[in-house]
C-alpha positions in Angstrom: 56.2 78.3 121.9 59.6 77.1 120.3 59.7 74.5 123.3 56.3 73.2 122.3 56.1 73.3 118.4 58.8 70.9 117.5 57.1 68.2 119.8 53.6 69.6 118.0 55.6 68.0 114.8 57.1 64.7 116.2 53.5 63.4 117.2 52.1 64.7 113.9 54.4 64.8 111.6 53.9 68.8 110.7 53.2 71.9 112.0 49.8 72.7 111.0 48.2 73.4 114.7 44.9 74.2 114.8 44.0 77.4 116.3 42.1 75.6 119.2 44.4 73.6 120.3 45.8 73.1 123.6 49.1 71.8 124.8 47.8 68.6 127.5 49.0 69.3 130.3 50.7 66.4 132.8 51.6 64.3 129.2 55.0 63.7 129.1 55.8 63.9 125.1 55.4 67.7 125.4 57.9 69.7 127.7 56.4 70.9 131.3 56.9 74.1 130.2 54.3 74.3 127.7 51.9 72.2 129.2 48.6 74.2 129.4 50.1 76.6 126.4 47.5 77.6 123.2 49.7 76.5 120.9 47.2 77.1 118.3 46.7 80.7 118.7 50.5 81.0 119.3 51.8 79.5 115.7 48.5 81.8 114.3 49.8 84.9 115.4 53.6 83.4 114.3 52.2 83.2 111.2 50.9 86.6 110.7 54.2 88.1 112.3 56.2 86.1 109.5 53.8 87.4 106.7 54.8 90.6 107.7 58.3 89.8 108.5 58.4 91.1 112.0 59.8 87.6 113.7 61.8 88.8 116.8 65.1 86.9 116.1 67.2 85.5 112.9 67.6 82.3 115.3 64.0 81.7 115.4 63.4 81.9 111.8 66.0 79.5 111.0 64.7 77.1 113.5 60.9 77.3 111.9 62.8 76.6 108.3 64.5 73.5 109.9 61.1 72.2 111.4 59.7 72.9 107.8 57.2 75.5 109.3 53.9 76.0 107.8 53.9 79.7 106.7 50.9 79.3 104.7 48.7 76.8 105.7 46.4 76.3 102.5 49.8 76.6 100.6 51.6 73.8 102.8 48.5 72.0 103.1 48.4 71.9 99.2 51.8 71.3 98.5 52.6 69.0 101.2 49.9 66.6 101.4 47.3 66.7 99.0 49.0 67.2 95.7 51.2 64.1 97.3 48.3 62.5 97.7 46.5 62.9 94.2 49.9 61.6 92.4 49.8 59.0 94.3 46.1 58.0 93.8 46.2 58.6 90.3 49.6 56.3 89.8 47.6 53.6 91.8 44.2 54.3 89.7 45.2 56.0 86.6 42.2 58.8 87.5 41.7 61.1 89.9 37.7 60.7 90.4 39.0 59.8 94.1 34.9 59.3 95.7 34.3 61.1 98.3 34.6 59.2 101.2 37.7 57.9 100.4 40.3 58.7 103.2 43.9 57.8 103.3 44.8 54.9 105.2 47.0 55.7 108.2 50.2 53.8 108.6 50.2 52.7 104.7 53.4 53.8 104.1 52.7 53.6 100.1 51.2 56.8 100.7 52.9 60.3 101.3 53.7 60.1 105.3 51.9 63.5 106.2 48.9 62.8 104.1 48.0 59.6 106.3 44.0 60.0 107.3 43.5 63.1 105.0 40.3 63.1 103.7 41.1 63.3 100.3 37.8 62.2 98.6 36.5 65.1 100.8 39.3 67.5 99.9 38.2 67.1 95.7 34.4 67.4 96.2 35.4 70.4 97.9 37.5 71.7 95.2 35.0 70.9 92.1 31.8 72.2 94.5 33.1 75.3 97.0 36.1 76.4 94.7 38.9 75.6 97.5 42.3 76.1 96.8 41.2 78.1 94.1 44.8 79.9 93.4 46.5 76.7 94.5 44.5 74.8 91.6 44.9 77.6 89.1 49.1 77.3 89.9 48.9 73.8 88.9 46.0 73.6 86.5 48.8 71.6 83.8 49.5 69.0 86.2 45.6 68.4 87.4 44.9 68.0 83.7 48.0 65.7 83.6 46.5 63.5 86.5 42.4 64.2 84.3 41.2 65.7 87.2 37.9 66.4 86.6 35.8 69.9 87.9 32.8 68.4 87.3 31.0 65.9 89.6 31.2 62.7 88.5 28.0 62.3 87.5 27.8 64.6 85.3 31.5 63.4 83.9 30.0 60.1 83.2 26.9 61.9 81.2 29.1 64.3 79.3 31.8 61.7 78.5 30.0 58.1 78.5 26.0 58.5 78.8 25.2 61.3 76.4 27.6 60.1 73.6 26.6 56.0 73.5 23.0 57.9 72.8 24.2 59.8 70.2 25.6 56.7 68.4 22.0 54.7 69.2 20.4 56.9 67.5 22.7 57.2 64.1 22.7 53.0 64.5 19.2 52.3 65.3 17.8 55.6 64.3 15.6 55.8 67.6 16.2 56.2 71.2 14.5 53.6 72.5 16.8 52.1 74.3 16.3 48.3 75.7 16.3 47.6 79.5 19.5 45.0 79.1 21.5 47.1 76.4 24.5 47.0 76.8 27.5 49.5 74.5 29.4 47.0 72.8 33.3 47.2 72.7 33.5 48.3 69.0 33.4 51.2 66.7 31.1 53.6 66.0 30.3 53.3 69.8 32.4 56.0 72.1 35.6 54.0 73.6 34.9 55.6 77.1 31.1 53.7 77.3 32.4 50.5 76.1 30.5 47.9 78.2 28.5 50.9 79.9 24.9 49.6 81.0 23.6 51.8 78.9 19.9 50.4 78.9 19.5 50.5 83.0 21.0 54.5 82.8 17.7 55.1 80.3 15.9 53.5 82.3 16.7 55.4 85.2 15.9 58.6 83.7 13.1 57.5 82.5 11.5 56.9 85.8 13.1 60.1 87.2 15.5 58.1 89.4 19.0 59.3 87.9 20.6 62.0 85.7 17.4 63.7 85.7 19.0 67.3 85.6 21.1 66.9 83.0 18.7 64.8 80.8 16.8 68.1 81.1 19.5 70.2 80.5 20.3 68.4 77.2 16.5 67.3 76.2 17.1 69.2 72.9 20.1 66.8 72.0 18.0 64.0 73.0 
């Protein structure tokens, strides 16, 4: 397996195999030797020997710590490439609200080398809607609050921070909520400085007709 995992890592640039795969055999970036060779299952059951700290030799454990071997896959994963990659998009966007189909270009080498094609706009959803990386997100809870990640989806971000306030202020300006088809927040005070310039008159018109932010307009009927 030694033979086969540092060529694993020079055509992927880490060692995080996936259990299925399968050395190709007759291609001549991976040795002959391993050619045919479940890799996959072979760095899974490395990786359970290590967590138990049954590797057969001190040579092979310093040779996984110069390859940078993935102990922890989640934890590498995390570490590694995403958090990387969430710096990065937040010092390029000043917000982590990365949408979900956003996936990081490969090649751009303004980007963290191993997260090239992560799915990163995949990655969050997953992490504000299934709870991934729960313990890895808990670890670095101050620096996701640093970078305003958000846990909530961002529509109802927008609603809680934008929508729902700019209504509140309607109604203390106008005393009614009966809110014009073109209105528009205007960039001054009393009005919220996060809704400045929101389309505020299209958004009630939407939930109006049952089209958008219907849940949470139910939700908060009361306030409205």
């Amino acid at each position: 397996m030694l033979a086969a995992l540092p060529a694993y890592k020079e055509i992927n640039g880490d060692t995080l195999v996936p259990r299925p795969f399968v050395v190709p055999s007759g291609d001549a970036r991976w040795p002959r030797v391993a050619w045919g060779y479940a890799l996959g299952g072979g760095v899974n059951q490395l990786r359970v020997k290590a967590r138990m700290h049954k590797l057969s030799t001190r040579m092979m454990d310093t040779e996984l710590q110069e390859m940078n071997f993935a102990h922890n896959a989640r934890q590498f994963q995390w570490d590694e490439i995403i958090m990387p990659a969430l710096r990065h998009f937040y010092q390029v966007h000043g917000h982590t609200d990365v949408p979900k189909a956003f996936v990081v270009l490969d090649g751009d080498d303004a980007w963290p080398r191993l997260s090239w094609n992560w799915q990163l706009g995949v990655t969050v959803h997953h992490v504000r809607t299934r709870n991934d990386y729960a313990r890895q997100v808990k670890e670095s809870k101050e620096e996701l609050k640093e970078m305003k990640l958000c846990f909530e989806m961002i529509a109802e971000r927008e609603w809680n921070e934008k929508i729902l306030p700019a209504l509140k202020v309607f109604r203390q300006v106008y005393y009614h909520c009966l809110v014009g088809s073109s209105f528009k927040v205007p960039h001054a005070a009393p009005w919220p400085e996060e809704a400045w310039g929101l389309r505020l008159g299209p958004i009630v018109s939407q939930v109006r007709f049952g089209s958008n932010y219907v849940e949470l307009a139910t939700r908060d009927k009361d306030i409205l």
